[in-house]
Backbone as JSON Lines, residues from 0, in Angstrom:
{"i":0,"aa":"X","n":[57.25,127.44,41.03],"ca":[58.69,127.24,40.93],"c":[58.99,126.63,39.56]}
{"i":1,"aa":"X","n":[60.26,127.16,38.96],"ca":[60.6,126.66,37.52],"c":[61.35,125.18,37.65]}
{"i":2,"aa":"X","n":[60.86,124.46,36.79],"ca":[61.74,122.89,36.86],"c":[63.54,123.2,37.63]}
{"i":3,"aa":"X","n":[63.75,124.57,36.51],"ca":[65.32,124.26,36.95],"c":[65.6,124.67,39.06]}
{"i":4,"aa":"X","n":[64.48,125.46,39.42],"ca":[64.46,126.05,40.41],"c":[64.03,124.46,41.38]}
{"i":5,"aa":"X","n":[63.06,123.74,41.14],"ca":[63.23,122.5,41.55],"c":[64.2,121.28,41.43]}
{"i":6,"aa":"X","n":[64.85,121.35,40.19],"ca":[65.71,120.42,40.13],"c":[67.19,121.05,41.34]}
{"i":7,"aa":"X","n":[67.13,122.15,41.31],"ca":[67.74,122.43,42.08],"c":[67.76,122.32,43.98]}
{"i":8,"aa":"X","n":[66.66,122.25,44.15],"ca":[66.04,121.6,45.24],"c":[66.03,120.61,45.62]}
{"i":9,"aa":"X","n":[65.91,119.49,44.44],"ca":[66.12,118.45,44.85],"c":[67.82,117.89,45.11]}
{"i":10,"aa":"X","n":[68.04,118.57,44.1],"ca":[69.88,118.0,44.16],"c":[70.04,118.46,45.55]}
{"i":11,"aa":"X","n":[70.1,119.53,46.19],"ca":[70.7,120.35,47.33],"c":[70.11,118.99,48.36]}
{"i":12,"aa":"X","n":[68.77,118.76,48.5],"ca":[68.14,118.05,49.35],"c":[68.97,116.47,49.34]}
{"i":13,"aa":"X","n":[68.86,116.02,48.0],"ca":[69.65,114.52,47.73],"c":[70.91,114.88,48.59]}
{"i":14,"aa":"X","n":[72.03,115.52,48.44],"ca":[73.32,116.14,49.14],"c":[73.3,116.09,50.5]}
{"i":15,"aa":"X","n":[72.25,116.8,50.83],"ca":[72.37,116.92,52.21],"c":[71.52,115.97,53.36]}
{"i":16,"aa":"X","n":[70.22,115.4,52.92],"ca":[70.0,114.16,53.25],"c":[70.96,112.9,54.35]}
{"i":17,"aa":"X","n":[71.77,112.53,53.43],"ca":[72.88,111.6,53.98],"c":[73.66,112.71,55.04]}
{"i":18,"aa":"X","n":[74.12,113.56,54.76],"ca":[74.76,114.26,56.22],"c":[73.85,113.98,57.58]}
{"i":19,"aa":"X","n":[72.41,114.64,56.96],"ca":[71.74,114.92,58.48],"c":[71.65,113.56,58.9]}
{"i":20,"aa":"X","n":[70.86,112.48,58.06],"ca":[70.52,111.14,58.66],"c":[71.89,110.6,59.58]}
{"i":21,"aa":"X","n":[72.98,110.84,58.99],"ca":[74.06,110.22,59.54],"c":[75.49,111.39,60.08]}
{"i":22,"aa":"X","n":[74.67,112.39,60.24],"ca":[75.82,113.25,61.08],"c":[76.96,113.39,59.58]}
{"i":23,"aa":"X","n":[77.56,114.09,59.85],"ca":[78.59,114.39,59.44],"c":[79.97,113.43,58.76]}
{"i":24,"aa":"X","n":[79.66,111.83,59.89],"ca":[80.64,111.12,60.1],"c":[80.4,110.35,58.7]}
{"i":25,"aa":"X","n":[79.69,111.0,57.97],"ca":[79.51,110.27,56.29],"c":[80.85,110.63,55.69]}
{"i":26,"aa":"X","n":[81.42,111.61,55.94],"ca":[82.17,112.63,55.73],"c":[83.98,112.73,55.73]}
{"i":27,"aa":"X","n":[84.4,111.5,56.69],"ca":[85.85,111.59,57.0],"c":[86.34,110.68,56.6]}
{"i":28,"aa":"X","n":[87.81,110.69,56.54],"ca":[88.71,109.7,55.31],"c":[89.44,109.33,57.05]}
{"i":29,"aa":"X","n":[90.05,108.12,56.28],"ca":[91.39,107.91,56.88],"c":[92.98,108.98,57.12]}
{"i":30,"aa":"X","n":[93.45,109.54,58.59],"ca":[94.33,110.16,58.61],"c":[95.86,109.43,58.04]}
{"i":31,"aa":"X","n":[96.21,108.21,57.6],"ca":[97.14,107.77,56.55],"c":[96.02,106.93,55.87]}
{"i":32,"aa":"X","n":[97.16,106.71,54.95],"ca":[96.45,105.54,53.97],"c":[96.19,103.92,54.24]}
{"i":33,"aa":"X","n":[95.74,103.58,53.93],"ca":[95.57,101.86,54.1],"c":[95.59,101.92,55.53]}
{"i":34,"aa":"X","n":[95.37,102.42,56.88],"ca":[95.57,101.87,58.25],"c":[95.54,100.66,58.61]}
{"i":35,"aa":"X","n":[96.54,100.7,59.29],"ca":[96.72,99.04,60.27],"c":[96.52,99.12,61.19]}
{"i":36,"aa":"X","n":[95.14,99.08,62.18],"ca":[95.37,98.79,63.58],"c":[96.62,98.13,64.19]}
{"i":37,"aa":"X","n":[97.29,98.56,64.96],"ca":[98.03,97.58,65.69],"c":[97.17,97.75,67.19]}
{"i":38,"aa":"X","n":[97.08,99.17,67.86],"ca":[96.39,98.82,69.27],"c":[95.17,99.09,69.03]}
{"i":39,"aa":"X","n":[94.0,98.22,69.56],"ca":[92.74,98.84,69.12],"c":[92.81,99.41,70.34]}
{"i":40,"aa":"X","n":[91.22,100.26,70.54],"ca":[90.04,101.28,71.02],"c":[89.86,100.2,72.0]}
{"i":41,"aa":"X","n":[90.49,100.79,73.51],"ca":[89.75,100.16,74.9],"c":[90.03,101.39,75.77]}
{"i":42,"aa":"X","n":[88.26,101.32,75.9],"ca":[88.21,102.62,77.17],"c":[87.75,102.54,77.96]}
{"i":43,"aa":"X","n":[88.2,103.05,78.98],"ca":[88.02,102.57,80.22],"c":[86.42,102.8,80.62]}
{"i":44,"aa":"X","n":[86.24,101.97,82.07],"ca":[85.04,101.9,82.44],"c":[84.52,102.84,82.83]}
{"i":45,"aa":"X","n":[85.52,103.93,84.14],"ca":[85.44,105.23,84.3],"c":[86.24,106.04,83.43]}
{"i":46,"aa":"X","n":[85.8,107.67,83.02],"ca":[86.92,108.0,82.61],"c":[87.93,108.25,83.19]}
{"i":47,"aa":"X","n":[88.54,108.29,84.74],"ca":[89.41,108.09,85.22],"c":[90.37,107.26,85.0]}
{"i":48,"aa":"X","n":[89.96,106.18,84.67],"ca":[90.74,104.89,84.48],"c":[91.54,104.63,83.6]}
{"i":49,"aa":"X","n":[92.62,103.73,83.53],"ca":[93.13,103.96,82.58],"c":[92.78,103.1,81.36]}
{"i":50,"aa":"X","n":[93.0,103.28,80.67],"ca":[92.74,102.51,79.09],"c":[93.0,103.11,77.76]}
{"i":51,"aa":"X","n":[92.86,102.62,76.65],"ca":[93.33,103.37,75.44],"c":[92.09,104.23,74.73]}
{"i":52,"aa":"X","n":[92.26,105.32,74.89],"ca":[90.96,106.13,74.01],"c":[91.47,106.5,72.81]}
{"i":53,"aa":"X","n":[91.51,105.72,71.64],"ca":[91.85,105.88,70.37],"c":[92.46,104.4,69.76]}
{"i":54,"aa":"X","n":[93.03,104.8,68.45],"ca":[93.6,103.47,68.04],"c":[95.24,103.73,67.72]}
{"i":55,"aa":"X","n":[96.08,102.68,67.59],"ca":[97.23,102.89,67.13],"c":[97.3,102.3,65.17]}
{"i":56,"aa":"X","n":[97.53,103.18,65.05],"ca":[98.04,102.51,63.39],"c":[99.29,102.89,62.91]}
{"i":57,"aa":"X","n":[99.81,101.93,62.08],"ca":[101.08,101.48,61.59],"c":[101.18,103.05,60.89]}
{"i":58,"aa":"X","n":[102.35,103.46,60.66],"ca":[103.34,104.55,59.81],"c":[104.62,104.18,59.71]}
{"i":59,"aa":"X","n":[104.95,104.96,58.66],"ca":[106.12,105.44,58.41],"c":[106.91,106.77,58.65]}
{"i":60,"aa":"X","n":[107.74,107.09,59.83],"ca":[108.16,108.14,60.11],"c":[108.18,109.4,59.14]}
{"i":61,"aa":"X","n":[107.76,110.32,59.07],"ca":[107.31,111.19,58.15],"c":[106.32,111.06,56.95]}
{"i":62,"aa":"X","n":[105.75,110.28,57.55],"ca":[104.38,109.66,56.62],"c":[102.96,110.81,57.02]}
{"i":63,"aa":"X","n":[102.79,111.67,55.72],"ca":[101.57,112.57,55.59],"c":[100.76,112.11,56.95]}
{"i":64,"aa":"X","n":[100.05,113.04,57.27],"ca":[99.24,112.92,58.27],"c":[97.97,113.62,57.71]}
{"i":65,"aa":"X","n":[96.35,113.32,57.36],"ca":[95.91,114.22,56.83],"c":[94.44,114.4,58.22]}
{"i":66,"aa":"X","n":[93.52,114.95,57.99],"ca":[92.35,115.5,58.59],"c":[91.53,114.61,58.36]}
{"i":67,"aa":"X","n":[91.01,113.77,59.32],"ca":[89.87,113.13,58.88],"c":[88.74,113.51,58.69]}
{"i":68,"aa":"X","n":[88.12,115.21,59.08],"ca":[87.35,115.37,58.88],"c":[87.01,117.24,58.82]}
{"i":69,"aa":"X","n":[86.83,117.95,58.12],"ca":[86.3,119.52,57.74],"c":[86.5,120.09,59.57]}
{"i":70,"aa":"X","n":[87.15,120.66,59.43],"ca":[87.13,121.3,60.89],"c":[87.98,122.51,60.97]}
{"i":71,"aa":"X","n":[88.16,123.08,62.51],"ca":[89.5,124.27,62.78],"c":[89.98,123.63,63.92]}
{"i":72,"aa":"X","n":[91.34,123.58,63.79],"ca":[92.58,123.24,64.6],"c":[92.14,123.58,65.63]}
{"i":73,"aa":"X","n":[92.57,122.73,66.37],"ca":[92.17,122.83,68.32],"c":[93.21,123.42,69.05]}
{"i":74,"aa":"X","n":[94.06,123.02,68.37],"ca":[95.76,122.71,69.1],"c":[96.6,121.97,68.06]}
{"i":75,"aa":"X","n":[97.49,122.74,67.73],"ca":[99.02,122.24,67.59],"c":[100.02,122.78,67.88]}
{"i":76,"aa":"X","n":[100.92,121.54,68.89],"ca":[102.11,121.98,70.13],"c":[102.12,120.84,70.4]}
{"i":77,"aa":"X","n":[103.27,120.59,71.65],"ca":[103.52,119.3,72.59],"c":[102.64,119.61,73.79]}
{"i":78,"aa":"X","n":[102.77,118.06,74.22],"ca":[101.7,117.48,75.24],"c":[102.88,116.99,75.76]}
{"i":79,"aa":"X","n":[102.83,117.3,77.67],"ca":[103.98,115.92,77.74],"c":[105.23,115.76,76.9]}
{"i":80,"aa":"X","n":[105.87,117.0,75.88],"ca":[107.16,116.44,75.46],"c":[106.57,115.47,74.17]}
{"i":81,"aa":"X","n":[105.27,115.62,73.73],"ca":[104.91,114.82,72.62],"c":[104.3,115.94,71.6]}
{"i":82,"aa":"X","n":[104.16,115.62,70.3],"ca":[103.76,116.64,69.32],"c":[102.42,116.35,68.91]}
{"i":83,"aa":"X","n":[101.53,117.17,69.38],"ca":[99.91,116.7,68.88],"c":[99.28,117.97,68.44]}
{"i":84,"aa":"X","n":[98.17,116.98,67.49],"ca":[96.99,118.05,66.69],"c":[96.07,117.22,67.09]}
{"i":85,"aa":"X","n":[94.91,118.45,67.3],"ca":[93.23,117.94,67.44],"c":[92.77,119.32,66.99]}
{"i":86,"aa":"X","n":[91.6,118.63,66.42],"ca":[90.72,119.33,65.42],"c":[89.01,119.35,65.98]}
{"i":87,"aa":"X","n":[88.98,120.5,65.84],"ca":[87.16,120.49,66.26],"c":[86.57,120.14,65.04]}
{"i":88,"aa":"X","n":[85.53,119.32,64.87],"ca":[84.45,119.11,63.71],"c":[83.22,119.37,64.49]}
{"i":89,"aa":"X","n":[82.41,119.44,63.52],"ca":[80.88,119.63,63.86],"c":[80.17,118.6,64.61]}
{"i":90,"aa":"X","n":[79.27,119.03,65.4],"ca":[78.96,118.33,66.62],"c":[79.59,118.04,67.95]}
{"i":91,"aa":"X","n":[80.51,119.04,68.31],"ca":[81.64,119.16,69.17],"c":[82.5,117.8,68.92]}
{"i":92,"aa":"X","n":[82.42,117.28,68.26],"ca":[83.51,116.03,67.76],"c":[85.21,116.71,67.86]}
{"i":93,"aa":"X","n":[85.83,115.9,68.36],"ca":[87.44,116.37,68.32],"c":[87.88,115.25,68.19]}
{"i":94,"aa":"X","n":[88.88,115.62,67.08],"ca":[90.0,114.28,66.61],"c":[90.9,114.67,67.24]}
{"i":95,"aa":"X","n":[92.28,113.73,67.4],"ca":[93.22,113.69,68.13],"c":[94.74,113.04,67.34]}
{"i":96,"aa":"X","n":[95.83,113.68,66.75],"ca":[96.82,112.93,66.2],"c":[97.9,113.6,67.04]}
{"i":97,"aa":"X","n":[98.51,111.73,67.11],"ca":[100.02,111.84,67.89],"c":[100.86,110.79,67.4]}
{"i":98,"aa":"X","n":[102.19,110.94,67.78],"ca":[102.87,112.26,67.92],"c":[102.92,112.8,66.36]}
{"i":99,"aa":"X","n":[102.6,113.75,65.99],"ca":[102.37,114.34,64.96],"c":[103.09,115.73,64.79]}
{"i":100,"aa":"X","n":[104.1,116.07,64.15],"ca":[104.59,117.22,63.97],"c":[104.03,118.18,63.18]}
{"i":101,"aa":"X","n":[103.4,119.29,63.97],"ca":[102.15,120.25,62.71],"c":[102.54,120.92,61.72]}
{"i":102,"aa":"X","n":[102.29,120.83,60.46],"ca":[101.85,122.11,59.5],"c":[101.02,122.99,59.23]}
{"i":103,"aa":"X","n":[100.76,122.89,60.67],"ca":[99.09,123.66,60.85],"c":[99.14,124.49,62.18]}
{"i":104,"aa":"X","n":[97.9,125.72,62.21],"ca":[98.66,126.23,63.73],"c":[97.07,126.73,64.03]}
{"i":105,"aa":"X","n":[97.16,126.57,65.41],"ca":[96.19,126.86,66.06],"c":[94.9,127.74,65.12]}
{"i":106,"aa":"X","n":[93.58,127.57,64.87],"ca":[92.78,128.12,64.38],"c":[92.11,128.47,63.07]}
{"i":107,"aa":"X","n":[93.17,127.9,62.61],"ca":[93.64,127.43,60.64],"c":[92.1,126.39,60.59]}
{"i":108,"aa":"X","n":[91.05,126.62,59.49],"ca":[90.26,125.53,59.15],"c":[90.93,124.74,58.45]}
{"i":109,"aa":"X","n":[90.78,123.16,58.51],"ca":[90.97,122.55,57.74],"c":[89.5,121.9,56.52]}
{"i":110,"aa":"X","n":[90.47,121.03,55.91],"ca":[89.06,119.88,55.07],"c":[89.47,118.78,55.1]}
{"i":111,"aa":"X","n":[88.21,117.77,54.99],"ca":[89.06,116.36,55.14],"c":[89.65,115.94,54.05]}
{"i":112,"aa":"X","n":[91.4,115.56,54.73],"ca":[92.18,115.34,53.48],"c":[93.66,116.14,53.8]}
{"i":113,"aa":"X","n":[92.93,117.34,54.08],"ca":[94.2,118.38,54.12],"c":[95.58,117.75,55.35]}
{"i":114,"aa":"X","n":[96.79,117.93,54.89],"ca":[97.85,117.78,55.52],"c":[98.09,118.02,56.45]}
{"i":115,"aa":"X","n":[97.92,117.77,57.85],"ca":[98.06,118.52,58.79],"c":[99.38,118.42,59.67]}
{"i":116,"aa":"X","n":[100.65,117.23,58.99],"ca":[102.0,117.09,59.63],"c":[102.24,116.1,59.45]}
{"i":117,"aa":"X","n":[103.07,115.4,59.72],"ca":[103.9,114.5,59.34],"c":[103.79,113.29,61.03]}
{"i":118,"aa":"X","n":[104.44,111.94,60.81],"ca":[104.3,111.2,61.85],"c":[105.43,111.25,62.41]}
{"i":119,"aa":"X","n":[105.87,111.28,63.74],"ca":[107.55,111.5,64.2],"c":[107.52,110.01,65.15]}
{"i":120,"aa":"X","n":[108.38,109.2,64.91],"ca":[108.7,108.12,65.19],"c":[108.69,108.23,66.92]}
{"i":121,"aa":"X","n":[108.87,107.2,67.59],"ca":[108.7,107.37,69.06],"c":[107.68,107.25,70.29]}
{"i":122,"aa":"X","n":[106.6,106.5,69.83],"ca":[104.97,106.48,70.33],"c":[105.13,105.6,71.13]}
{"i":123,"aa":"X","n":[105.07,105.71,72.16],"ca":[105.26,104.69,73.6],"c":[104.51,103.55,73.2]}
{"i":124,"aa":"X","n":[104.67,102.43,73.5],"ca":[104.0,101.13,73.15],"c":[103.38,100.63,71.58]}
{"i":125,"aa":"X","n":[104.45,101.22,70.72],"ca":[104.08,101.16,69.41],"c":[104.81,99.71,68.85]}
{"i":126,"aa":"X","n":[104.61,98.84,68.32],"ca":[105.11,97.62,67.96],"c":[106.07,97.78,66.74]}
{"i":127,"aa":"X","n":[105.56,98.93,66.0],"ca":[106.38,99.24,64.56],"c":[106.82,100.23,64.96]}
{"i":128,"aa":"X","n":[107.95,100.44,63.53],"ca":[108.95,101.36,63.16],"c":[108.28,102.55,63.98]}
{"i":129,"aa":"X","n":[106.93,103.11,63.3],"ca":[106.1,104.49,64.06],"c":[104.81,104.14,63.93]}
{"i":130,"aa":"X","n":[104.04,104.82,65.06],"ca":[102.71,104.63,64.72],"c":[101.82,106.17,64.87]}
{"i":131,"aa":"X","n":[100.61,105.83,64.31],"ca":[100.24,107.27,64.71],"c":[98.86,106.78,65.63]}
{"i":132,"aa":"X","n":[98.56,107.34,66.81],"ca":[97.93,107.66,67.68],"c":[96.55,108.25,67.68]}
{"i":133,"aa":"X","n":[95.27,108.19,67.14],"ca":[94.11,108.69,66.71],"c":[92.63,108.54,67.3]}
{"i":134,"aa":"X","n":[92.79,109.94,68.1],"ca":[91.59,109.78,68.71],"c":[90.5,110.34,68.46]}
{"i":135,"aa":"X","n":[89.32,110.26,69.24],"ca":[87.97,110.87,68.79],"c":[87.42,111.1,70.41]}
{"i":136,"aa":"X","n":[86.35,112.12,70.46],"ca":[85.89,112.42,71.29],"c":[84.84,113.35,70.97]}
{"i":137,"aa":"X","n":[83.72,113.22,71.61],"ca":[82.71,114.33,71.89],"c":[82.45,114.93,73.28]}
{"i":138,"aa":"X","n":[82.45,116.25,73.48],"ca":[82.21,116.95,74.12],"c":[83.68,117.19,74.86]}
{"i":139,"aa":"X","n":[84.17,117.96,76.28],"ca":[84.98,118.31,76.98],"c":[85.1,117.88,78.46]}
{"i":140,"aa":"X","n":[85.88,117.95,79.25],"ca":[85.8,117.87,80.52],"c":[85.12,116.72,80.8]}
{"i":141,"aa":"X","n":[84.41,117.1,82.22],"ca":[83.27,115.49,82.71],"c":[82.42,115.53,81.74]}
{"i":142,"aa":"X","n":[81.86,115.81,80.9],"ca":[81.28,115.64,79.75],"c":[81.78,114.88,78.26]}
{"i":143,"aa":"X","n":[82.8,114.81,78.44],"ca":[83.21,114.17,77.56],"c":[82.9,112.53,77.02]}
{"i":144,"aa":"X","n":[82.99,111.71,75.94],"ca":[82.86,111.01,75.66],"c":[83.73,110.65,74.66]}
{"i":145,"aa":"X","n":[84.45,109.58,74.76],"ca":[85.61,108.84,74.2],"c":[85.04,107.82,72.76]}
{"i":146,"aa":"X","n":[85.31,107.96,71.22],"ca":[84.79,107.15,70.61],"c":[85.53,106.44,70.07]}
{"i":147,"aa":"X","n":[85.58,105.3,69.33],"ca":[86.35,104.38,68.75],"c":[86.53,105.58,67.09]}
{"i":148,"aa":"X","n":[87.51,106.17,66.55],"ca":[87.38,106.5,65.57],"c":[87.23,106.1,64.21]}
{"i":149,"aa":"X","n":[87.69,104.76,64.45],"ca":[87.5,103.4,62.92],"c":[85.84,104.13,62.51]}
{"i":150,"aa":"X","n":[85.1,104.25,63.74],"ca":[83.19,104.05,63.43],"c":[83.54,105.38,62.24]}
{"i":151,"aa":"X","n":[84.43,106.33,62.29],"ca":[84.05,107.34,61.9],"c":[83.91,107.09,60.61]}
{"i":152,"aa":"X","n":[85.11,106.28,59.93],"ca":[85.47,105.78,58.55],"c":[84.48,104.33,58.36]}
{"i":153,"aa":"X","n":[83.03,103.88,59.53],"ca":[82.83,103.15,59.18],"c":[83.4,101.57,59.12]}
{"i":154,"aa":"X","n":[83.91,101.52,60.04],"ca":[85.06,100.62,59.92],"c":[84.39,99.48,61.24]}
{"i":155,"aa":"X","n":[83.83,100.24,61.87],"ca":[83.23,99.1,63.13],"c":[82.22,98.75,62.88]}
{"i":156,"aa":"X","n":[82.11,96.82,62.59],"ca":[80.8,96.79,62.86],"c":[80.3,96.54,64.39]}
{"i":157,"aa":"X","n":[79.14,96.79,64.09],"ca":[77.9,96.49,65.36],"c":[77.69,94.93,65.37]}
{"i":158,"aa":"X","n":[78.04,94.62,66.76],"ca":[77.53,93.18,66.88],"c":[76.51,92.98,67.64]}
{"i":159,"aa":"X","n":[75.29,92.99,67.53],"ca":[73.99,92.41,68.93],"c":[74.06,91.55,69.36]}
{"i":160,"aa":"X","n":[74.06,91.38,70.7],"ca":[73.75,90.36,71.29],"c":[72.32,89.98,71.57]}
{"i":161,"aa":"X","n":[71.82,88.64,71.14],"ca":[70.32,88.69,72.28],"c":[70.33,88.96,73.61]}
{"i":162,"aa":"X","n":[69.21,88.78,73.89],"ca":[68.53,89.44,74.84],"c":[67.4,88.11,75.4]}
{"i":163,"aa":"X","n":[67.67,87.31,76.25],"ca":[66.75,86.37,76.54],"c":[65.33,86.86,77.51]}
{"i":164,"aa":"X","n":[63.93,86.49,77.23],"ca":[63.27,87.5,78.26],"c":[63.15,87.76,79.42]}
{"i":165,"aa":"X","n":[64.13,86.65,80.48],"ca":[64.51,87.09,81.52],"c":[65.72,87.97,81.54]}
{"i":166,"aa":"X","n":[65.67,88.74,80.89],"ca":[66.95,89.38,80.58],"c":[68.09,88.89,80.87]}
{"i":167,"aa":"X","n":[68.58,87.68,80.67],"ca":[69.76,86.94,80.49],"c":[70.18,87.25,79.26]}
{"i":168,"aa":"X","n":[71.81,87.47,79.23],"ca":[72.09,87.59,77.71],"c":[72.95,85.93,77.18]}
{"i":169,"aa":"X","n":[72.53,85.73,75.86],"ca":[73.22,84.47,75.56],"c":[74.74,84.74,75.41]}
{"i":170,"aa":"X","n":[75.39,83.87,75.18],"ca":[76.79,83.7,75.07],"c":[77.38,83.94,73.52]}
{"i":171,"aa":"X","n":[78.06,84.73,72.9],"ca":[78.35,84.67,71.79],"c":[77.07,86.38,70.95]}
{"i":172,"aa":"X","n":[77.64,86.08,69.31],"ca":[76.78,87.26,68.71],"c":[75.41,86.14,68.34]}
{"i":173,"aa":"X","n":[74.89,87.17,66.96],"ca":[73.92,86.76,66.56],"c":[74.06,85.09,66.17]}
{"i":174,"aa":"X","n":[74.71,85.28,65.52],"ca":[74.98,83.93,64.6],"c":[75.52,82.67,65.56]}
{"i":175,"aa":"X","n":[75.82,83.0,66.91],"ca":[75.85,82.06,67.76],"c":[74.64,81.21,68.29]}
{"i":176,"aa":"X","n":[73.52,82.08,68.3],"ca":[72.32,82.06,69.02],"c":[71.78,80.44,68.4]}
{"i":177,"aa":"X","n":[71.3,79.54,69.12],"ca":[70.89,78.07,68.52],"c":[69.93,77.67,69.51]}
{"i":178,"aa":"X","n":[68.82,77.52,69.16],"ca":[67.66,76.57,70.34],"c":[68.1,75.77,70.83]}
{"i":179,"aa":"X","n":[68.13,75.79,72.33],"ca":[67.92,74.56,73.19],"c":[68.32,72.91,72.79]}
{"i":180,"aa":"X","n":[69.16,72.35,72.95],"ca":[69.67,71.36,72.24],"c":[70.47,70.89,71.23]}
{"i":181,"aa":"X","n":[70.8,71.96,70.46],"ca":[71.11,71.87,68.8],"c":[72.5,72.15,69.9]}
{"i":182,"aa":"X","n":[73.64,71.08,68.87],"ca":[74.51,71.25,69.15],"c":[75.53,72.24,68.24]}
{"i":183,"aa":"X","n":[76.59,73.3,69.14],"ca":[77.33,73.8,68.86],"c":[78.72,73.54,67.5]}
């Protein structure tokens, strides 16, 4: 093989490296800019149950809405009298924006970044002016699985808890953890 035929190998390999180790989710931006949580990610115990599968973040009524991540449109239409887009990405991953008015229509690929509608004021339990509604999920049906989407942008950390060897867990994260006596 000629240097340039290897250097080329290696670049392709450097590139793609970070995808495989870390999925894809190396990969997605924020659907507005600067996000503000206002409701976080609580999902329920069953998926029956109720709870929030996604996050709420702050907008501005007609505030860009973009793709967080390389995909083809799942759906755009109303839900319920509400205006939503979800997007398939790789690894059966599906994002979720509401209420979101589309510029996009069923089957259209996107990239992350691309415009996919605007925010329309009106989001049931929204604290501000508008918020937009953003979910994540893998897989469909009883198969499905509900994710916090912040992780996607990296945004969640991981907290461990110990693990005592009677499998008791201590109280608090890492940095709580203190031997026997030492006061709090």
């Amino acid at each position: 093989m000629t240097a340039v035929g290897e250097l080329c190998v290696v670049t392709l390999l450097l590139w793609l490296l970070p995808a495989i180790a870390f999925g894809d989710d190396t990969r997605f931006v924020a659907p507005i800019p600067s996000p503000e949580v206002v409701r976080g990610f609580d999902p329920p115990e069953q998926r029956w149950l109720p709870g929030h599968r996604g996050v709420d973040l702050t907008a501005t009524p007609g505030a860009a809405v973009r793709a967080a991540g390389d995909g083809r449109v799942r759906f755009a239409g109303e839900v319920a009298g509400r205006p939503v887009v979800s997007i398939r990405h790789t690894d059966d991953l599906i994002t979720t924006y509401e209420p979101v008015r589309a510029s996009v229509r069923e089957g259209q690929s996107v990239r992350h970044g691309t415009v996919i509608g605007v925010v329309v004021a009106g989001h049931v339990g929204c604290p501000a002016v508008a918020c937009l509604h953003w979910g994540a999920r893998r897989g469909s049906g009883r198969a499905a699985v509900y994710l916090n989407p912040m992780a996607l942008l990296g945004a969640v950390r991981v907290r461990l808890k110990p693990v005592e060897p009677d499998g008791v867990r201590l109280s608090g994260g890492l940095g709580d953890a203190r031997p026997a006596g030492v006061p709090r």
